[in-house]
C-alpha positions in Angstrom: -100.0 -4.0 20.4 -96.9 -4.4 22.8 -97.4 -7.4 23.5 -97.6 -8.7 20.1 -94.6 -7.3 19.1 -92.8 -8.8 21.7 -93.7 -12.2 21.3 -92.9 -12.3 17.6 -89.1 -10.7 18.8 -89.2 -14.0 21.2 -90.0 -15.8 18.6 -87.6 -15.2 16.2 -84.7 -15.1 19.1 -85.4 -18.6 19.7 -84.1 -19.5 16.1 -80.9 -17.5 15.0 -78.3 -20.0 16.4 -78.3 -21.9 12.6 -78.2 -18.8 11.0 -75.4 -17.4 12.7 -73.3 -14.8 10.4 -70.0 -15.0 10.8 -68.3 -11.7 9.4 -64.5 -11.4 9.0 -62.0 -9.3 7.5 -58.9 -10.8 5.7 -56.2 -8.4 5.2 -53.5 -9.6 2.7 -50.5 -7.8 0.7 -51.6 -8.3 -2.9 -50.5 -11.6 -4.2 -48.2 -12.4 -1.6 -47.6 -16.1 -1.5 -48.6 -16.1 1.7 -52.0 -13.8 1.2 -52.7 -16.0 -1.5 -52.6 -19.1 0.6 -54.5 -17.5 3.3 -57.1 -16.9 1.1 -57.4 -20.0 -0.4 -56.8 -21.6 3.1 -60.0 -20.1 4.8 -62.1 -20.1 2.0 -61.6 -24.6 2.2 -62.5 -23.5 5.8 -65.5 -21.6 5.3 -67.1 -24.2 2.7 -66.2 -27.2 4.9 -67.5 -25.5 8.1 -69.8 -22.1 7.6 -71.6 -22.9 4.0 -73.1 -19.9 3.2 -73.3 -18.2 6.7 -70.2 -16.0 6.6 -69.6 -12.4 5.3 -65.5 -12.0 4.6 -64.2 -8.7 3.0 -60.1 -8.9 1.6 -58.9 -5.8 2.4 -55.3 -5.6 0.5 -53.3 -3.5 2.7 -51.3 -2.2 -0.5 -54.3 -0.6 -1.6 -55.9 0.9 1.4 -53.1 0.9 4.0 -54.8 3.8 6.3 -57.7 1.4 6.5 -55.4 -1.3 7.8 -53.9 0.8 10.4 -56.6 2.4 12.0 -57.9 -1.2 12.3 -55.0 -2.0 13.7 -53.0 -5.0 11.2 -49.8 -4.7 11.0 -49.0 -7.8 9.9 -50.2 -9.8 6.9 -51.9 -11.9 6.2 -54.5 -11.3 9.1 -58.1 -12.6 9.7 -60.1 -10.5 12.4 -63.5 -12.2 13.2 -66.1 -9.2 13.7 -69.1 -10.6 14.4 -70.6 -12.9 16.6 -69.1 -11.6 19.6 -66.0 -12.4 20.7 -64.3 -10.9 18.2 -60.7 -12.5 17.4 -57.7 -12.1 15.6 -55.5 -14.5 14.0 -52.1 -14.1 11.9 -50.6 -16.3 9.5 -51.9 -18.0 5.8 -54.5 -19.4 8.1 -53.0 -23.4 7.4 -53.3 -24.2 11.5 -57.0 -25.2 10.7 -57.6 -26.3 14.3 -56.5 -22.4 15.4 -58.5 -20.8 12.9 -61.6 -22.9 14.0 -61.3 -21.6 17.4 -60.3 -18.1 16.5 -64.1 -18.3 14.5 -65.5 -20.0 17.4 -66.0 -23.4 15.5 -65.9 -26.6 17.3 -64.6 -29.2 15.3 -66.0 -32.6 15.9 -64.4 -35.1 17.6 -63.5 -38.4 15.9 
């Protein structure tokens, strides 16, 4: 029975790079021009380059700013890329695309 349960775990390793989840955490101030441009900034970014496979959660500092601290932002807007590993952090309304890409660990093509 061992055995069988290991081959389906090899299996299934070979094909999670597609499916790769990317999960972030945006923190923004409210409707801070720059928050709101951050947001709108990476979500062009996600569409373009992550379709579906990306978990983000806003976190508005305003609102939970113990949270934001003990995560350690103390600067918005922020992005931190959780998961896959390395994580990342990146400040700013996220409008270098080419730094956000690399902060996610997202090659653009070259052309």
């Amino acid at each position: 029975m061992h055995k069988l349960g290991r081959k389906k775990i090899d299996r299934s390793a070979s094909g999670p790079v597609a499916t790769t989840v990317v999960v972030m955490r945006l923190y923004i101030a409210n409707n801070a021009p720059n928050s709101i441009r951050a947001i709108a900034n990476l979500e062009a970014i996600c569409k373009q380059h992550l379709k579906d496979n990306f978990k983000l959660e806003i976190i508005d500092v305003l609102e939970y700013p113990l949270r934001a601290l003990a995560d350690g932002i103390l600067v918005t807007p922020s992005l931190a890329k959780v998961s896959p590993l390395p994580s990342a952090k990146i400040v700013g309304n996220l409008s270098d695309r080419s730094s956000v890409l690399h902060a996610l660990g997202i090659l653009e093509p070259v052309v």
